[in-house]
VMD Tcl script that builds the backbone (N, CA, C; Angstrom):
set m [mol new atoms 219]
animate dup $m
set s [atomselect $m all]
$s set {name element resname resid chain x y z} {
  {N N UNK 1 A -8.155 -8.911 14.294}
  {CA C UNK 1 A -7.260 -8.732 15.418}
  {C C UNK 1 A -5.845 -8.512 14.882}
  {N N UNK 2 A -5.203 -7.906 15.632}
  {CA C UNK 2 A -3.567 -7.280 15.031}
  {C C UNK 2 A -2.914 -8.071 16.062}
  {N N UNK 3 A -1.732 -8.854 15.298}
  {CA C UNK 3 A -0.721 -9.459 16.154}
  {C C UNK 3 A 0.132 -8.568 16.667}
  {N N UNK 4 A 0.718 -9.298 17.391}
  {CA C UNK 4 A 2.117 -9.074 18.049}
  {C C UNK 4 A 3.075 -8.436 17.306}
  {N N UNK 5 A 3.197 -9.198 16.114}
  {CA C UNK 5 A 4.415 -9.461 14.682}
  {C C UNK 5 A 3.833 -8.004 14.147}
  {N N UNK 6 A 2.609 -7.698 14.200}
  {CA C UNK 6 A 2.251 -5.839 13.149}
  {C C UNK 6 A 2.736 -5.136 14.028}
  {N N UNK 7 A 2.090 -4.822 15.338}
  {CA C UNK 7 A 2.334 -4.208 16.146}
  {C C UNK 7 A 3.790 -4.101 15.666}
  {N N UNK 8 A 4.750 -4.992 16.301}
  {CA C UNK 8 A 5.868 -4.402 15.982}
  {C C UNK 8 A 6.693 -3.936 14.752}
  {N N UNK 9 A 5.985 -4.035 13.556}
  {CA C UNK 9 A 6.523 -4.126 12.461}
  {C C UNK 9 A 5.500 -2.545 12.431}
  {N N UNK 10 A 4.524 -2.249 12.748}
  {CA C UNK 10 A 4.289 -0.775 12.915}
  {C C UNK 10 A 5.609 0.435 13.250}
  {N N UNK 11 A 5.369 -0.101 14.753}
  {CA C UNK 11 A 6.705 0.360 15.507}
  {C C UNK 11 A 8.252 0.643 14.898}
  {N N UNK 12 A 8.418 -0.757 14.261}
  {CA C UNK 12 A 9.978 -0.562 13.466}
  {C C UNK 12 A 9.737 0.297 12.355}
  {N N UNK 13 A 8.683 0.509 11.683}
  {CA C UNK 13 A 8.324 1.294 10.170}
  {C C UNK 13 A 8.391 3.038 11.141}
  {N N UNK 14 A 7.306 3.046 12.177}
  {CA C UNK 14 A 7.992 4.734 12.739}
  {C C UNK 14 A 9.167 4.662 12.873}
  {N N UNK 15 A 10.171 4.030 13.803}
  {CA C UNK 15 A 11.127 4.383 14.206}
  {C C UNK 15 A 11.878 4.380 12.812}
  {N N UNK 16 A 11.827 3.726 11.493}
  {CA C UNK 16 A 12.581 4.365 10.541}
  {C C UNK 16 A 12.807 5.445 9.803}
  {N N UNK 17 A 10.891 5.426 9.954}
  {CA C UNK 17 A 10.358 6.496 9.331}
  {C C UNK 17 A 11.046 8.152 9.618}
  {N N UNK 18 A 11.513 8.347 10.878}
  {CA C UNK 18 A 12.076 9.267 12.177}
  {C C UNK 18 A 13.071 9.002 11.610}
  {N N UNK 19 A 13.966 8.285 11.577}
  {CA C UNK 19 A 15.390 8.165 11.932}
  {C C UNK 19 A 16.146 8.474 10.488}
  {N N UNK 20 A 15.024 7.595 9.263}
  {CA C UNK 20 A 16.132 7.657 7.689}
  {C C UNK 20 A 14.837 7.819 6.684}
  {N N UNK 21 A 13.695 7.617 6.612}
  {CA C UNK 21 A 12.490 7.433 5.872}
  {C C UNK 21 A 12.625 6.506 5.209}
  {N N UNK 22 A 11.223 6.505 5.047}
  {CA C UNK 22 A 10.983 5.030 4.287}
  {C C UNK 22 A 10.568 5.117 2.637}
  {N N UNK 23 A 11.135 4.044 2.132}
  {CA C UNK 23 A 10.559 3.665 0.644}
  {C C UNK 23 A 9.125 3.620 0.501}
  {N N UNK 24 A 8.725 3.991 -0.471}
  {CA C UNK 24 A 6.939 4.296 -1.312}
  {C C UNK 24 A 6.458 3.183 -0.804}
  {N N UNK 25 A 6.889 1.529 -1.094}
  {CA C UNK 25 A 6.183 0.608 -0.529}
  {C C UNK 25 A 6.197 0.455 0.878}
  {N N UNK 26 A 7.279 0.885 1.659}
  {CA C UNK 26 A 7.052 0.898 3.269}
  {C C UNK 26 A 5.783 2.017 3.391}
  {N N UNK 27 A 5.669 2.761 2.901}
  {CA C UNK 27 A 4.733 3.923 3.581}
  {C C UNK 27 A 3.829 2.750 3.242}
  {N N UNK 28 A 3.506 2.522 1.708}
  {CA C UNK 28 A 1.607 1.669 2.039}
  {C C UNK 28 A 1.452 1.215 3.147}
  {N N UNK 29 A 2.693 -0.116 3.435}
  {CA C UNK 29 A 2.452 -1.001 4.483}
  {C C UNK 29 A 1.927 -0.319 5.665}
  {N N UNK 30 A 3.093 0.658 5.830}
  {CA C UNK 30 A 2.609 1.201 6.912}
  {C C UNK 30 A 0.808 2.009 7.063}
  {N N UNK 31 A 0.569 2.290 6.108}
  {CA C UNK 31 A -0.703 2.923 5.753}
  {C C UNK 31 A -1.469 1.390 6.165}
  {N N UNK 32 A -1.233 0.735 5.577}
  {CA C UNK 32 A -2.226 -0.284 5.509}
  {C C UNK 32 A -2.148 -0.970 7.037}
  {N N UNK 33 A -0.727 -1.266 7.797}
  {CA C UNK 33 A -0.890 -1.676 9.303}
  {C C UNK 33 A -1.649 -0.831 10.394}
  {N N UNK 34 A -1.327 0.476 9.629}
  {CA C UNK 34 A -2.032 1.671 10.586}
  {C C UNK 34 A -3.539 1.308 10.867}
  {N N UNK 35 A -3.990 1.157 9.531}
  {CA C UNK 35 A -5.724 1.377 9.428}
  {C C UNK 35 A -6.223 0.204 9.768}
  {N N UNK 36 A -5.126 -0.933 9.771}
  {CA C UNK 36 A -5.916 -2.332 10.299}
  {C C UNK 36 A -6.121 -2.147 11.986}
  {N N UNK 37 A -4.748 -1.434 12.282}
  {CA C UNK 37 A -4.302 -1.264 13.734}
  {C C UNK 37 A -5.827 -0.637 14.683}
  {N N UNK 38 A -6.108 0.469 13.539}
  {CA C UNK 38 A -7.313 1.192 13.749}
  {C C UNK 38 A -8.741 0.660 14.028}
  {N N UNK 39 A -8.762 -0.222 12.970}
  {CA C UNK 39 A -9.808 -0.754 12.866}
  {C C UNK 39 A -10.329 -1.769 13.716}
  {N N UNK 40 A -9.346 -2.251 14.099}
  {CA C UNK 40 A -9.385 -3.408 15.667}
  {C C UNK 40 A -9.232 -3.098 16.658}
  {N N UNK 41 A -8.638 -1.315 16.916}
  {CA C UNK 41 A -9.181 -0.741 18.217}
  {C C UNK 41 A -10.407 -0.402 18.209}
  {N N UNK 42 A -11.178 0.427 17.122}
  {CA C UNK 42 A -12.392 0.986 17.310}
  {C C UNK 42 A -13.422 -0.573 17.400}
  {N N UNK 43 A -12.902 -1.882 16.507}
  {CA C UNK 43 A -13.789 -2.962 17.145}
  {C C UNK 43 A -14.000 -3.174 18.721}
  {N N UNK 44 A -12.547 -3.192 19.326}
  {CA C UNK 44 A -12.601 -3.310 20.363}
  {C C UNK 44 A -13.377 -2.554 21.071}
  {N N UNK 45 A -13.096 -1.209 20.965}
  {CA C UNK 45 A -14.262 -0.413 21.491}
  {C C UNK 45 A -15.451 -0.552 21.521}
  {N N UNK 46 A -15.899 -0.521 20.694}
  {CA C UNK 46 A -17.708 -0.342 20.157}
  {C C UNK 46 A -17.730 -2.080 21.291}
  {N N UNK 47 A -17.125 -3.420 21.236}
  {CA C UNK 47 A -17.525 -4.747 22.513}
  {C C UNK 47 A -17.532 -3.976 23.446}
  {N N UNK 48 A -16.744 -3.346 23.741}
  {CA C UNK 48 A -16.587 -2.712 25.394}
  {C C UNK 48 A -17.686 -2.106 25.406}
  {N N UNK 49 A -18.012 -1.187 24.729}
  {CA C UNK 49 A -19.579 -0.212 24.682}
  {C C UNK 49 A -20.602 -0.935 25.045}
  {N N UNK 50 A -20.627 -1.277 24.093}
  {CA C UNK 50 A -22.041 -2.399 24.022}
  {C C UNK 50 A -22.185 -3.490 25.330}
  {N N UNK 51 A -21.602 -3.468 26.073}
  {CA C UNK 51 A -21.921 -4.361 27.334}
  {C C UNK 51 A -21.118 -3.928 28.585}
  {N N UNK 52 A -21.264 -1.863 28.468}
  {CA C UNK 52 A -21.256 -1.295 29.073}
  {C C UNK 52 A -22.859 -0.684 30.060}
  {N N UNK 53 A -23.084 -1.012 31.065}
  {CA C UNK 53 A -23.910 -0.787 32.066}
  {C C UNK 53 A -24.114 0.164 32.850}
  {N N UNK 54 A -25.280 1.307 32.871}
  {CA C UNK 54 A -24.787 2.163 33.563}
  {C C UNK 54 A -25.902 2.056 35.140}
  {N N UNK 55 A -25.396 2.297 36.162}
  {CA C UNK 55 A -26.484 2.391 37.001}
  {C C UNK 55 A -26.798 3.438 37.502}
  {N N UNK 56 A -27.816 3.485 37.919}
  {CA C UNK 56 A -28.204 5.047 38.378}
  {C C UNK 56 A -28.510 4.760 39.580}
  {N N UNK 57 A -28.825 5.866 40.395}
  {CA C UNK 57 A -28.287 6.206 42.139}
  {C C UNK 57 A -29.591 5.512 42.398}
  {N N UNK 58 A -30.782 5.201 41.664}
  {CA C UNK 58 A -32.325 4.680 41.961}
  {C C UNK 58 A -32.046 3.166 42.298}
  {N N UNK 59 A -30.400 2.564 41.598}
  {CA C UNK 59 A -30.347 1.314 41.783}
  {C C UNK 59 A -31.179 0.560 40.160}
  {N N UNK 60 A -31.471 1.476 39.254}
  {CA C UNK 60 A -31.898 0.874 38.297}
  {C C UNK 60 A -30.722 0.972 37.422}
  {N N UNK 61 A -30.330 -0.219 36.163}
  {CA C UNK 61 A -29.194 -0.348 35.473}
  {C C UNK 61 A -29.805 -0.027 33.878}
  {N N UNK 62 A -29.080 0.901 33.227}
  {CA C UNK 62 A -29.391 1.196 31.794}
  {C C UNK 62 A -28.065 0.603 30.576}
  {N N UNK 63 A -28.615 0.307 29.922}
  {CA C UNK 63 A -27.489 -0.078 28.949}
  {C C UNK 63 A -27.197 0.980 27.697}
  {N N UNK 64 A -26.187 1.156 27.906}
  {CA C UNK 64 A -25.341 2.140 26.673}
  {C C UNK 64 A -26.156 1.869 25.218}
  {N N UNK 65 A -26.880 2.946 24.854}
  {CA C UNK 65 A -27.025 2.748 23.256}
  {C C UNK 65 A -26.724 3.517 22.301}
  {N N UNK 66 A -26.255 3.025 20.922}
  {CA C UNK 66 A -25.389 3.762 20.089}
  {C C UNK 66 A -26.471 5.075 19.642}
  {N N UNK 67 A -25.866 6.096 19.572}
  {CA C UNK 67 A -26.769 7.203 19.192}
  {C C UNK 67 A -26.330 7.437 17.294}
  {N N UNK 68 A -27.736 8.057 16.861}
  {CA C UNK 68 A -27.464 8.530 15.137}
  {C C UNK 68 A -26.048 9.372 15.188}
  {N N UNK 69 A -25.495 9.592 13.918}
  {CA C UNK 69 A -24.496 10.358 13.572}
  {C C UNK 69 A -25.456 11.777 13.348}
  {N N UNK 70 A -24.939 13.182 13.494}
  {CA C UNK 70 A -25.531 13.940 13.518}
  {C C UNK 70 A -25.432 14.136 11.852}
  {N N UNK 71 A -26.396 14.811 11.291}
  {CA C UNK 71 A -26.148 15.300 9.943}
  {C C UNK 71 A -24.981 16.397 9.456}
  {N N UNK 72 A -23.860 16.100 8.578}
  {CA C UNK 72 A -23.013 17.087 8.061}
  {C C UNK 72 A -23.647 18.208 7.338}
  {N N UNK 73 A -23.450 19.583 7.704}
  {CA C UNK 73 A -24.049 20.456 6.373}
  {C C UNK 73 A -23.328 20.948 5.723}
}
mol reanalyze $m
mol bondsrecalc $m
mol representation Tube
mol addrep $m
């Protein structure tokens, strides 16, 4: 889970980033808050999915299931 304190320390790293740029070690951070940032939305997502319900007009309820990744060629 991403606090409060990244979130905004995300936020202050763009708005510097825009305004004056940032030093080699601000970019990691920022690299590294980004992908955590990321990674705890797409968690979030995939809970929401998964105990997502769908019903159909029959009145019968189906549950969302994750489908294969298609093959890259």
């Amino acid at each position: 889970m991403v606090t409060q304190e990244q979130i905004d320390r995300i936020n202050f790293l763009a708005r510097k980033s825009r305004a004056e740029g940032l030093t080699e070690e601000e970019k990691k951070e920022q690299a590294q808050l980004r992908a955590a940032y990321v990674a705890a939305f797409k968690e979030s997502l995939v809970g929401t999915l998964e105990n997502t319900v769908i019903q159909r007009p029959d009145g019968t309820r189906e549950r969302i299931t994750r489908k294969d990744k298609p093959e890259k060629k």
